[in-house]
N, C-alpha and C positions, 0 to 999 in steps of 0.2 A: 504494500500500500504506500510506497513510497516515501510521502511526507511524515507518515505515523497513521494511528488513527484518531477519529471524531468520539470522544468518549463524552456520556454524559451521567450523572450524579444524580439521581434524584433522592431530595431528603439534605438535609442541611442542619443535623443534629450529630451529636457526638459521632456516629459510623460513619455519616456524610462525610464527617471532618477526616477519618481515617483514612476513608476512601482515597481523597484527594492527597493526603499527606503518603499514604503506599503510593499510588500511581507514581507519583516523584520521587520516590525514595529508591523503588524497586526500578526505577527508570523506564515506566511503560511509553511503549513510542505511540505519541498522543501529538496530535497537530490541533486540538483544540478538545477542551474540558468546559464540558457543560454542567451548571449545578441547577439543577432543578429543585420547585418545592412549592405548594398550596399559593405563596402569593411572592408575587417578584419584591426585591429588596435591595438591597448592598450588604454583603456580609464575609466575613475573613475568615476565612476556613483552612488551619495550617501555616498562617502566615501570610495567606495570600487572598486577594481581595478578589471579589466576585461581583458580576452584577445576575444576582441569582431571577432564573426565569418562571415563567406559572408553567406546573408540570401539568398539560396536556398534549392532543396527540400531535398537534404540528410539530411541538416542540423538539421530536425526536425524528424531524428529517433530514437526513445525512447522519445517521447516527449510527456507528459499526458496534457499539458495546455500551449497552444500555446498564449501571447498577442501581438495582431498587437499594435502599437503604436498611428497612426491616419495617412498615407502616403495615399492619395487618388487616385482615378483614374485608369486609365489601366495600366496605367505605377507604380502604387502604390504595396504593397508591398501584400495587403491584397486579391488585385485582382490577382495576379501572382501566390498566394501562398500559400493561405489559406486552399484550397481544396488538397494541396500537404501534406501540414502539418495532415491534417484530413485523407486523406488515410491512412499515417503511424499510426494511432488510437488516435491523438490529438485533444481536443475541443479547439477552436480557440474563445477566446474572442477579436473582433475587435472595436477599438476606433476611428475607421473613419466612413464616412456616404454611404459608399458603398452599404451596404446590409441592412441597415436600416428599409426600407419599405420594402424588399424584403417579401413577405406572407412567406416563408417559413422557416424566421429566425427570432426567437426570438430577438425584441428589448427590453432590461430589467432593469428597476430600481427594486433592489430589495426589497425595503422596499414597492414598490406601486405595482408590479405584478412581484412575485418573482414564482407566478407558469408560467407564461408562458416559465418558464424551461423545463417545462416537456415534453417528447416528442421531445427536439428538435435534430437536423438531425448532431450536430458536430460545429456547427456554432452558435455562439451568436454574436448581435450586443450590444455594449455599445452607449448610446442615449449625444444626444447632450447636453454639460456642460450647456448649458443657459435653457436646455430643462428641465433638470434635478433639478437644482435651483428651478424652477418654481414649478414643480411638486412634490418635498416634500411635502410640505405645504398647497399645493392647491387639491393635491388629498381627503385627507383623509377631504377638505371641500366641494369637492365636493361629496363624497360620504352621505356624512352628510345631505346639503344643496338642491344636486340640484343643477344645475348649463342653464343658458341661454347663457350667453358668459363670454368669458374672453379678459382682455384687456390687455396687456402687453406694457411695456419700458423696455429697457435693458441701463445698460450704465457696457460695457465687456474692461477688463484686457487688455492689448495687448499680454502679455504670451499665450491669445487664439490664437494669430499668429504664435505662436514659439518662438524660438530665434532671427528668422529676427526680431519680434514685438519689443521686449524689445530691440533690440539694435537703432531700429527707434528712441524709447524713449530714450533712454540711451546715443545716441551717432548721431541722428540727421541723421542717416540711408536712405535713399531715396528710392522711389521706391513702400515699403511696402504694405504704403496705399496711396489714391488718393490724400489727404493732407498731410501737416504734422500735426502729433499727441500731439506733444509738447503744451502746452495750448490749445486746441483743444478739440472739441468733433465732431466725424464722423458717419452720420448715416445710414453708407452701409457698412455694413457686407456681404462679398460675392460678389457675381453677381446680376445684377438688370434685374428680369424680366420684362418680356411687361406687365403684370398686375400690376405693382411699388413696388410689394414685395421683398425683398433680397433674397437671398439662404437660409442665417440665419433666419429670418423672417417665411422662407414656411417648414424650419425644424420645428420649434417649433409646428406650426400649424397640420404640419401631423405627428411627433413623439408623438404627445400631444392626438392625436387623437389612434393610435397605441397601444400605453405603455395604455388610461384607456381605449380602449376596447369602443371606442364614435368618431365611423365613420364621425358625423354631428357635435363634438364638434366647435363652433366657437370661433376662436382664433386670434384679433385682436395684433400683434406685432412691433412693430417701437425699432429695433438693432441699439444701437451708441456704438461707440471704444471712450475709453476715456483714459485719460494718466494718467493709472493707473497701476502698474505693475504685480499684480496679485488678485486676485480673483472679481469675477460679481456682477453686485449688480442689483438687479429688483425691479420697481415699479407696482405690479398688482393689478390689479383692476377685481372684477369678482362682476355679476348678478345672486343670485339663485335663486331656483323655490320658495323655503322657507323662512321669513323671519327669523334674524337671530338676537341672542344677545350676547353683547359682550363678556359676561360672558361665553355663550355657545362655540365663535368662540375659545376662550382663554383657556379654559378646552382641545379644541381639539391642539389645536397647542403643549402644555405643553405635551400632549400624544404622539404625533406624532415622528413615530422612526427615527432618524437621524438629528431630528431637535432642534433647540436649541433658547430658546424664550427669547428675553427679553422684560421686563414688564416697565411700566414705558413709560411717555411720552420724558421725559430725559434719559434713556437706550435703546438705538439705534445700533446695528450691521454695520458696516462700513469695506471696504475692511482691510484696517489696522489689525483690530482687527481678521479677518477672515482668513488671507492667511497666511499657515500653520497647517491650521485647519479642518477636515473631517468633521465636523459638518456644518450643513446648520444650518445660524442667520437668526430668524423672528422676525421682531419688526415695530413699526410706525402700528399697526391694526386701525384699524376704522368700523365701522359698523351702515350700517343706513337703516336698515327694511330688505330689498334684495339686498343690495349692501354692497359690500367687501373691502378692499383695505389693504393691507397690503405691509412693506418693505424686501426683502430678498438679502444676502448676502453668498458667497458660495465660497471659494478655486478652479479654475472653472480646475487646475492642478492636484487636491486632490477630490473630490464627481466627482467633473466636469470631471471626466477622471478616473485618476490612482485608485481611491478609490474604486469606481462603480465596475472596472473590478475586481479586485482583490473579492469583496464582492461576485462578481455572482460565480468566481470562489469556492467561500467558502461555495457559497447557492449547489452548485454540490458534494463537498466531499463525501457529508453524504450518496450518491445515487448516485453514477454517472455511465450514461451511455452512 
C-alpha cells in the first residue's frame, strides 16, 4: 500500500488513547489516523492532538483498518457500525465482546491462533484482557501437557472499567461498582447469572474455549476488581493429562512468545512493574506430577486491548484480504 495505511480509531477513551499510542510505538505504517467518537471535538490522545470526527458511516471511506475501541451493545459503536465501515473495504478489529463467539468471526490472540485469520469475512474480534493474560502462558502448556481443567482467580485493574473505574478509585466516584473499591476487593465482574457465574467469569470460559479450538475445555473462574489502577494479575491453576516437570514447564514458559518469565522464588511480576508494558509476566510456577499453578500479570490497556489489536492488524499486512 505504498504510503502506509488509512487507519481509523473509533472511541476516544483510555483504549482509544492506547490504540493511537501502539500504532506509533509499534511503528504501524499508517499514512493517516483517524479518531473517531459520538461527537466531533479536539482532543490529545498520546500526546498528540486530534481533531476527532462523529463516528458514522461516511466516516470510514478510504479506511483499510477500522478499531472499535470496546462501546458494547446495540447502542454500541461496533454494533451500529462495523458492517458500514467493512462495506467501504475496511477490516474492522473490535475490542468489545459483541461478536466474540459469533462462529463466523475470528476471535484472535495472535501469538496462540494467529491462523484463524485466515478466511475471515472483514471482521475480527479482539478476546477478552483477562482472557488473554490467561492464555499466553497457558496455551502453549496446554498444548505441551494436556490439559483436564483449569482453575482460574483474577484480581482486575479498575482501568478495565474505563475512566468511570479509575476515577471510582481516584476520587471516590459512586455508582461504578456495587461497593466501593477503595481498600476493597469485588468479586462481580459484570452481571451475575442464574448459574452464579459473572459475564466476566463465562467470557473466559467460552473465549478460552474458542481462541484453543476445545469446545469441552473446562474453565473454572472467580473475577474480583481490586484497587489497582492498571494492569490484571491471575492466579491459575490447571490439571494435565501428562505429568509435568518443573524444569520442563520452565523451558516452555522462557519460549513462549509475548511472555516474559521471571525465575526465582523472590522475582515475582506485580501490577507495578507491568503496567506500561506489552509483555505478559509469568512467575510464582509450581509443579506437582499433573498439577500447575503459576502467577500472571498483564497491562490489561496494553496485551489486554490496544496491543492485541494493533498485532492482529500486523498479522494481516503481509496478506490481506
Amino acid at each position: 500500500m505504498g504510503d502506509g495505511y488509512t487507519v481509523a480509531v473509533v472511541g476516544a477513551g483510555l483504549v482509544g488513547e492506547k490504540l493511537v499510542s501502539e500504532l506509533r510505538r509499534r511503528n504501524f505504517p499508517t499514512k493517516e489516523v483517524r479518531v473517531l467518537a459520538r461527537t466531533a471535538r479536539t482532543a490529545t490522545l498520546a500526546g498528540e492532538e486530534f481533531e476527532v470526527g462523529v463516528a458514522e458511516p461516511d466516516a470510514f471511506e478510504g479506511v483499510d483498518f477500522a478499531f472499535f475501541a470496546g462501546t458494547e451493545g446495540e447502542k454500541g459503536a461496533a454494533v451500529q457500525l462495523a458492517q458500514e465501515a467493512i462495506s467501504r473495504g475496511a477490516v474492522v478489529i473490535d475490542n468489545g465482546s459483541d461478536f466474540r463467539l459469533d462462529p463466523d468471526v475470528p476471535l484472535v490472540v495472535p501469538e496462540v491462533n494467529a491462523d484463524a485469520l485466515e478466511n475471515h469475512k472483514g471482521l475480527i474480534a479482539n478476546a477478552n484482557c483477562s482472557t488473554i493474560t490467561m492464555l499466553l502462558p497457558l496455551a502453549p502448556l496446554i498444548r505441551t501437557f494436556g490439559v483436564q481443567k483449569v482453575v482460574v482467580s483474577t484480581y482486575q485493574a479498575v482501568s478495565g472499567s474505563g475512566r468511570e473505574g479509575v476515577e471510582a478509585l481516584e476520587d471516590g466516584r459512586e455508582g461504578v461498582y456495587p461497593r466501593p473499591i477503595a481498600g476493597n476487593a469485588i468479586p462481580l465482574i459484570g452481571g451475575m447469572g442464574d448459574d452464579g457465574h459473572t459475564t466476566e467469569e463465562r467470557k473466559m470460559r467460552l473465549e478460552s474455549r474458542k481462541i484453543l479450538g476445545m469446545p469441552d475445555l473446562e474453565v473454572f473462574a472467580t473475577a474480583v476488581r481490586i484497587p489497582v489502577h492498571t494492569a490484571h494479575s491471575e492466579s491459575v491453576y490447571i490439571e494435565t493429562e501428562r505429568e509435568a516437570s518443573l524444569d520442563e514447564v520452565v523451558e516452555i514458559l522462557r519460549a513462549a512468545p509475548g511472555v516474559a518469565f521471571s525465575d526465582g522464588t523472590d522475582d515475582f511480576p506485580t501490577p507495578l512493574e507491568a503496567a506500561g508494558d506489552s509483555n505478559t509476566y509469568v512467575g510464582r510456577v509450581r509443579v506437582e506430577g499433573n498439577a500447575l499453578q503459576f502467577w500472571v500479570v498483564s497491562d490489561n490497556l496494553l496485551k489486554g486491548a490496544a496491543t492485541n489489536a494493533v498485532q492482529i492488524a500486523e498479522s494481516l499486512v503481509g496478506a490481506r484480504v
